[in-house]
C-alpha positions in Angstrom: 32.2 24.3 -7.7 30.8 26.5 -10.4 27.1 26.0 -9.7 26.0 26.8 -13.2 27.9 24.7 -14.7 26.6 21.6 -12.1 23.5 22.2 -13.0 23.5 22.2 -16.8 25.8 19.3 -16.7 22.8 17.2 -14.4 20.7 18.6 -16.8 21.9 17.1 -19.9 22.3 14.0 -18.4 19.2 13.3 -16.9 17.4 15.3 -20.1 17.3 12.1 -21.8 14.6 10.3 -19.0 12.3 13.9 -19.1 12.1 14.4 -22.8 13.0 11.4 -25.2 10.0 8.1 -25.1 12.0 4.7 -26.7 9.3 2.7 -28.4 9.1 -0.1 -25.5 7.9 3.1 -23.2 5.1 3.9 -25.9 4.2 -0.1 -25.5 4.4 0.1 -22.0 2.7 3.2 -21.5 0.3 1.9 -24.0 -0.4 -1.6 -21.9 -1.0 0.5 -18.8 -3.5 2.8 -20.8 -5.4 -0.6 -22.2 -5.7 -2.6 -19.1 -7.2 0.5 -17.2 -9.6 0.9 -20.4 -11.0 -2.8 -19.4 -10.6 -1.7 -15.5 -13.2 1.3 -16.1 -15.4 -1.5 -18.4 -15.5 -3.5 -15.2 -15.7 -0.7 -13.1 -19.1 0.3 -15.0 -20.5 -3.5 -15.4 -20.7 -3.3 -11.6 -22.6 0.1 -11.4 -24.8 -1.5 -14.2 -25.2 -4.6 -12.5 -24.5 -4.5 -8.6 -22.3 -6.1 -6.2 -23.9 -9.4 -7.8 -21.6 -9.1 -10.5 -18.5 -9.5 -8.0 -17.7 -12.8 -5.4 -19.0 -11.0 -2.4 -22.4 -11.8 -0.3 -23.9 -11.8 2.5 -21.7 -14.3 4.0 -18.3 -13.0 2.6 -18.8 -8.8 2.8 -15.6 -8.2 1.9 -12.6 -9.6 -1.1 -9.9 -8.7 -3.0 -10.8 -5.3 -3.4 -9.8 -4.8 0.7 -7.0 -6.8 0.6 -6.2 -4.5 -2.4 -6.5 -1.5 0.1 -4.7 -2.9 2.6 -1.6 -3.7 0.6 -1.3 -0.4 -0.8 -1.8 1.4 2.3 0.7 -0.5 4.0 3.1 0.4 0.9 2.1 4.1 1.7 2.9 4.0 5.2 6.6 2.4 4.8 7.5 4.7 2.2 5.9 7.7 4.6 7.7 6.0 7.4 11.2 5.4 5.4 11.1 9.0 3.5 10.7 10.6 6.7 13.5 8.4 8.4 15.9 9.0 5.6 15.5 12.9 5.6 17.2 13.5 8.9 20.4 11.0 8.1 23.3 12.8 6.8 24.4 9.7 4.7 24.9 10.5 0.6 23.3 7.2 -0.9 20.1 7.9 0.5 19.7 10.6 -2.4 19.9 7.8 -5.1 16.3 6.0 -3.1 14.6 9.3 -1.7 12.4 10.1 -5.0 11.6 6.3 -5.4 10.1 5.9 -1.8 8.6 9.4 -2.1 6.5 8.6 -5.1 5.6 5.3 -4.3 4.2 6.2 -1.0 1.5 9.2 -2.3 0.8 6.9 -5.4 0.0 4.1 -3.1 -2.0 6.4 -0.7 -3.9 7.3 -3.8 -4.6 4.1 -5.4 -5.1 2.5 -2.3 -8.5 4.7 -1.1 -10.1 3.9 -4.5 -10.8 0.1 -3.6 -12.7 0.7 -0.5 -15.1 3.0 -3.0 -15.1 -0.7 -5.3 -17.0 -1.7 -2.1 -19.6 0.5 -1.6 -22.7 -0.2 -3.4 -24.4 2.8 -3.1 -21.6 5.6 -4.5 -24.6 8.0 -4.5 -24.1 8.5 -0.5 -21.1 8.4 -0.8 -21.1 12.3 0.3 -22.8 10.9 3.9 -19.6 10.2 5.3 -18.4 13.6 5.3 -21.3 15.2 5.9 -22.8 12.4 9.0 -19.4 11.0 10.2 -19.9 8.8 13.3 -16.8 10.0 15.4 -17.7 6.2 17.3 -16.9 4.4 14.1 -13.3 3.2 13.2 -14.1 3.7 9.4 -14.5 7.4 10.3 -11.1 7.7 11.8 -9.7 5.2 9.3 -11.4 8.0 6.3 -9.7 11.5 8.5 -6.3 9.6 9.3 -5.9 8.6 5.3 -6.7 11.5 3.5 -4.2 13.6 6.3 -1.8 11.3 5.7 -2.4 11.7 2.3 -2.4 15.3 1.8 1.2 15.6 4.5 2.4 13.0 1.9 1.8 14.7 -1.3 3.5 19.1 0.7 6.4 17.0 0.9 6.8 15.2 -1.9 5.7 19.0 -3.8 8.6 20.4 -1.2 11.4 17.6 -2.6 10.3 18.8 -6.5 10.6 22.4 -6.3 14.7 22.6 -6.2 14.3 20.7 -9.7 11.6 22.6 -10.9 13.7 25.6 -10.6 16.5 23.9 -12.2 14.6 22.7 -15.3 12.7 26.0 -15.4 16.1 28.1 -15.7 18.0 25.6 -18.0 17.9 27.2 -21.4 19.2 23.9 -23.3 16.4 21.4 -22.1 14.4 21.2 -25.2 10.8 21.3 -23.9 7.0 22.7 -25.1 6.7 26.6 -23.8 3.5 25.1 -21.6 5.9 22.2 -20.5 8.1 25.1 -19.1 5.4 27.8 -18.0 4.4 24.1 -15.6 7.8 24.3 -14.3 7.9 28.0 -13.5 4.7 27.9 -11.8 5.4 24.3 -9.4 8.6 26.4 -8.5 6.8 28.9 -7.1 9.6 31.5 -7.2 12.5 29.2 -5.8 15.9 30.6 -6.2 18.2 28.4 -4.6 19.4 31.7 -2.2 20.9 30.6 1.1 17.9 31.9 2.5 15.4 29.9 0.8 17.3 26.7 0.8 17.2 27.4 4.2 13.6 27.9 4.9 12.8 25.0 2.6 15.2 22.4 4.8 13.2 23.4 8.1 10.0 23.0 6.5 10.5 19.8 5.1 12.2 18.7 8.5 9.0 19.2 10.0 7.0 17.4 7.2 9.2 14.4 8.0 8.1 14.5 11.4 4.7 14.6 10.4 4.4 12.3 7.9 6.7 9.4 10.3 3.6 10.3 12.8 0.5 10.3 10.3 1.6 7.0 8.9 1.5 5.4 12.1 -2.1 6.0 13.4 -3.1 5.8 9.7 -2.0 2.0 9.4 -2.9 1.5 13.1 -6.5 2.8 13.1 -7.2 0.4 9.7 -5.4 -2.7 11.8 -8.1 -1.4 14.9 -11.0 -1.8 12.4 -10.1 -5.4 12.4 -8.7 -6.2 15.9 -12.2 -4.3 17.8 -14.3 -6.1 15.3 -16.3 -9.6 17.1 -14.6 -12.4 14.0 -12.6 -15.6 14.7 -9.1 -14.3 13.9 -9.1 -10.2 13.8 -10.1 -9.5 17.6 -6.3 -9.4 18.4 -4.0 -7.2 20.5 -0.8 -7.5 17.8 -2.7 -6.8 15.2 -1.5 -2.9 15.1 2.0 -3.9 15.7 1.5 -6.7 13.1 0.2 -4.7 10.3 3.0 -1.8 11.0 6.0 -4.8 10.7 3.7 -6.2 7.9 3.4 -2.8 6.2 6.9 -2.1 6.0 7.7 -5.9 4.8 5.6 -5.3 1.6 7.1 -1.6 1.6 10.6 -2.4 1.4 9.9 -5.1 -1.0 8.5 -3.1 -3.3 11.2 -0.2 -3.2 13.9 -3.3 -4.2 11.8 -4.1 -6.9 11.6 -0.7 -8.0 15.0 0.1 -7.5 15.9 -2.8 -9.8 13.5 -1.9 -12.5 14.3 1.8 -12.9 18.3 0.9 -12.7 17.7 -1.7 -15.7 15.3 0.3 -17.7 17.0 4.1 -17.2 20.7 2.9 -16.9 21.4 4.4 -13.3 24.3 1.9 -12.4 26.3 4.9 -11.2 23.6 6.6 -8.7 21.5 2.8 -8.0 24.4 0.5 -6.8 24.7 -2.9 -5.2 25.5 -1.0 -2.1 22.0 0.1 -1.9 20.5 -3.4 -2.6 22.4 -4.9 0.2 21.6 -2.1 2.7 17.7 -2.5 1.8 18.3 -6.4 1.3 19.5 -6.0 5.1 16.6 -3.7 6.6 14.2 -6.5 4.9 15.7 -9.6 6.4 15.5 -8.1 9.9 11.9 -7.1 9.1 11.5 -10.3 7.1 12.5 -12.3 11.0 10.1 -9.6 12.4 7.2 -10.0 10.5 7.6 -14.0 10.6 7.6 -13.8 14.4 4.6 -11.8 15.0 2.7 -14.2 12.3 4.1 -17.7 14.2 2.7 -15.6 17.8 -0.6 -15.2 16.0 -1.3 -18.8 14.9 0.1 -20.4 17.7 -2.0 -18.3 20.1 -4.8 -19.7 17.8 -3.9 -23.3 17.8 -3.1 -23.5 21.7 -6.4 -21.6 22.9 -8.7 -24.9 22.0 -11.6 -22.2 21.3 -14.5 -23.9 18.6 -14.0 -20.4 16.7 -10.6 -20.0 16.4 -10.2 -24.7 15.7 -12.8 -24.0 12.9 -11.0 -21.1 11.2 -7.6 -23.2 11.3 -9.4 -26.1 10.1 -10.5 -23.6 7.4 -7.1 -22.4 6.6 -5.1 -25.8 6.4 -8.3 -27.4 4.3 -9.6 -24.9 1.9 -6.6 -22.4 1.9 -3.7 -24.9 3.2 -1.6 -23.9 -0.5 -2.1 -20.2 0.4 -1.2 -20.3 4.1 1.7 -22.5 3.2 2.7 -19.7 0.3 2.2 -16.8 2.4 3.7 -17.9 5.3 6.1 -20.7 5.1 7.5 -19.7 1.4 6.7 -16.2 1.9 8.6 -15.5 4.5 11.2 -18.1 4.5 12.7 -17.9 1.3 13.6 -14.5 1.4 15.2 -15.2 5.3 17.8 -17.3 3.9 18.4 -15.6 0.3 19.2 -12.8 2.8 20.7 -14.4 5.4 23.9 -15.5 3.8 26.2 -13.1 2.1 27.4 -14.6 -0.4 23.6 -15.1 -1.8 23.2 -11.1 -1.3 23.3 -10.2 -5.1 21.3 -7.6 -6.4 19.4 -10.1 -8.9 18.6 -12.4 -5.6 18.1 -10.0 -3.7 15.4 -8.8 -5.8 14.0 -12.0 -6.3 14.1 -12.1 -2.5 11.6 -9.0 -2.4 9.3 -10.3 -5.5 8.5 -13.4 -3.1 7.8 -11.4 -0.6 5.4 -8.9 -2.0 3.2 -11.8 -3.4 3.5 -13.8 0.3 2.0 -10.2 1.5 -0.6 -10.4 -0.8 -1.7 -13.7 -0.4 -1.0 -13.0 3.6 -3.6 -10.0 3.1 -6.3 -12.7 1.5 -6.1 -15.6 4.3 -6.4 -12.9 7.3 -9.9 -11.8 5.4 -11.5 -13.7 3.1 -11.2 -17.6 5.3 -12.2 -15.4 8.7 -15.5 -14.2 7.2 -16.3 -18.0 5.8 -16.0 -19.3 9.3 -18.3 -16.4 11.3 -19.4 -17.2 15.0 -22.9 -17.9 13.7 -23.3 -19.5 10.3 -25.6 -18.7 7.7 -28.8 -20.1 6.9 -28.1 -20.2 3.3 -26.1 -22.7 2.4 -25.5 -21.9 -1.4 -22.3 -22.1 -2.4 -21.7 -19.0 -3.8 -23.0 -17.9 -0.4 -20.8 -20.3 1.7 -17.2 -19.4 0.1 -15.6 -16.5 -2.0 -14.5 -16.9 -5.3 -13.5 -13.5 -7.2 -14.8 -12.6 -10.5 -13.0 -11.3 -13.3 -14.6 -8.1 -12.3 -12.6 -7.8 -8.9 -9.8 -9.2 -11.2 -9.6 -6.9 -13.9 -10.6 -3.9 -11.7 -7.5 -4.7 -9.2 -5.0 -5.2 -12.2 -6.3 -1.8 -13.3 -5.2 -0.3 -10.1 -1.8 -1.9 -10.5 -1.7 -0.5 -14.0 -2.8 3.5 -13.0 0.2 2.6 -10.0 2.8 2.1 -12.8 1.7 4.4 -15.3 1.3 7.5 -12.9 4.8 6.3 -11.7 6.2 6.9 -15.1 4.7 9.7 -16.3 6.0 11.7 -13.1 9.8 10.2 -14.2 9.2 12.3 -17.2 7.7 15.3 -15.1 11.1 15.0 -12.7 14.2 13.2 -12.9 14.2 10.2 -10.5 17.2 10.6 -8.8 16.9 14.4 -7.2 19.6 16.9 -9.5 19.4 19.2 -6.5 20.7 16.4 -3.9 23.6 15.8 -6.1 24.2 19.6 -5.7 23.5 19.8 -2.3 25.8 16.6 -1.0 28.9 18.0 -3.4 28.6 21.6 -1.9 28.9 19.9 1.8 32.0 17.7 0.2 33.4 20.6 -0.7 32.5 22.6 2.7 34.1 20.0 4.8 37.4 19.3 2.5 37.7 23.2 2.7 37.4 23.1 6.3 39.6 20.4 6.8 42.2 22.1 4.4 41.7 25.1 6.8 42.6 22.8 9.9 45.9 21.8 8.7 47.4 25.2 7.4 
């Protein structure tokens, strides 16, 4: 395989995604940029005005800015989890997913964070934390296991670029702004390709799996441990770590189908995204999906069969005020996407996709019913008894701010498709030189 050759030929094909913006990815980009404008208005109306300017009291401490949180984190810890799996299996379709998950999960780990700040109503201490961190508190852990996990996530997803960094920085036809390039030279950091630096780089980055597979783990099981060791009907739980992890990687590997599907329609990657690929993730989601739907009949069952006042009141809670939620989280949530991928012959990439879409919003609303009815059925109920006081009802404030974060998810998503191709150029190389390797050795065998 001429090398040079490979590379220039990768280059002008995935050139195209880097350099060139259609008109729809101006709109899109545009949308992104508008609805984070009215996010940032919000974000300022509550500074102006306070916490009163948002559903949450006294009563309810906490909405859908958590939830918020806790859906992106889990995303960050399957994608952490998966990336990290997927590095040490010799298999050559797992090149075609690896950028997708690896993005995802440092985007998520970043947007994620930035809710809990939402709740805070006094930024200005926000400094206190680091400086008077209670080791006895879980938020403390919760704050040093995030931004680790966070910082292992974003070396390795830095150690994945740098082979195409150093491709795009030596390809003399990619038509690109001299700063655009100096960038690429300087993410590189000096890479080569040699056999000893592809070398070095492989070790390091099998370590980084490692660590990232670990960090993920006690990140996601320290924030299920601030709920599980806290004294509310419904979170003071022993599966709840277990529960979140299975739960974490149900919305995870929902949202890399999704993605999947999006990127293959919109960049034309039919050849590198195939229906093989769908059916293997459609796969790993119904056995999570019969997981995750276990664990959640264990939990409510051990609440309806215990008799206890708290936990009759918070089910009387869930199948009164909530019963359309609890029925769309965890009846269509779960089951629909059990029998699309259940049967073979429904395992197309559409349904399959439509499979994951119903899943990600049953996590969601999953996410609100664990928080929001829990905290309007306390062990001691509160003397006021205004409504606003009694039950949570988001604002358009919480609303406009959480569709902001959704928007900065997407738009830092696409501008780093036009920083780096999404399917890695130096993964092709790598999986055609051991092809080659192994025919040669084989060739060798016989003569």
């Amino acid at each position: 395989m001429d090398l040079a050759n490979r590379k220039k030929e990768l280059v002008e094909e995935f050139s195209p995604m880097i350099v060139k913006t259609s008109l729809w990815g101006k709109l899109w980009i545009g949308g992104l940029i508008a609805i984070i404008l009215v996010g940032l208005y919000a974000f300022f109306v509550q500074i102006q005005k306070g916490h009163e300017i948002t559903g949450m009291r006294d009563n309810v401490v906490w909405g859908i800015y958590i939830i918020n949180f806790i859906f992106f984190v889990g995303i960050s810890y399957s994608g952490a989890f998966i990336s990290g799996i997927l590095h040490f299996y010799e298999t050559s379709w797992k090149n075609s997913i690896s950028r997708i998950i690896e993005i995802m999960t440092v985007l998520s780990l970043v947007i994620g964070p930035i809710f809990i700040l939402l709740c805070i109503g006094r930024l200005d201490r926000l400094h206190y934390l680091f400086l008077y961190p209670r080791i006895q508190s879980p938020i403390t852990w919760d704050i040093i296991a995030i931004m680790t996990d966070l910082i292992g996530c974003f070396i390795y997803l830095l150690l994945t670029f740098i082979p195409d960094f150093a491709i795009l920085r030596d390809s003399k036809e990619l038509e690109i702004p001299s700063w655009r390039r100096k960038m690429y030279k300087f993410l590189a950091i000096g890479y080569k390709d040699t056999p000893t630096q592809s070398k070095r780089l492989h070790k390091i980055k099998n370590i980084m799996s490692a660590m990232i597979i670990a960090l993920a783990i006690v990140a996601y099981t320290v924030l299920a441990w601030i709920f599980s060791l806290t004294l509310q009907p419904g979170w003071n739980s022993t599966i709840f770590a277990t529960y979140f992890i299975i739960a974490g990687l149900y919305s995870g590997v929902s949202v890399i189908i999704i993605s999947m599907y999006v990127i293959r329609r919109v960049y034309k990657l039919e050849n590198y995204l195939k229906k093989i690929h769908f059916i293997g993730a459609g796969i790993v989601l119904l056995v999570i999906s019969l997981l995750y739907g276990y664990f959640t009949f264990s939990e409510y069952f051990a609440k309806w069969f215990s008799h206890k006042t708290s936990d009759t009141n918070l089910l009387n809670t869930l199948f009164g005020r909530y019963f359309w939620e609890f029925i769309l989280a965890n009846y269509i949530g779960i089951i629909i996407p059990i029998i699309i991928l259940f049967f073979k012959k429904l395992r197309t990439i559409k349904s399959i996709t439509f499979a994951a879409i119903v899943a990600v919003l049953g996590m969601w609303l999953n996410r609100y019913i664990i928080v929001v009815p829990t905290l309007e059925t306390p062990f001691l109920p509160i003397q006021d008894t205004r409504t606003e006081y009694l039950f949570y009802s988001a604002t358009w404030v919480e609303f406009a701010l959480s569709f902001a974060g959704i928007a900065a998810f997407f738009l830092f998503f696409t501008l780093l498709i036009k920083l780096v191709p999404i399917i890695p150029m130096s993964g092709i190389i790598e999986h055609e030189r051991k092809v080659i390797k192994k025919t040669k050795n084989y060739t060798d065998g016989l003569e």
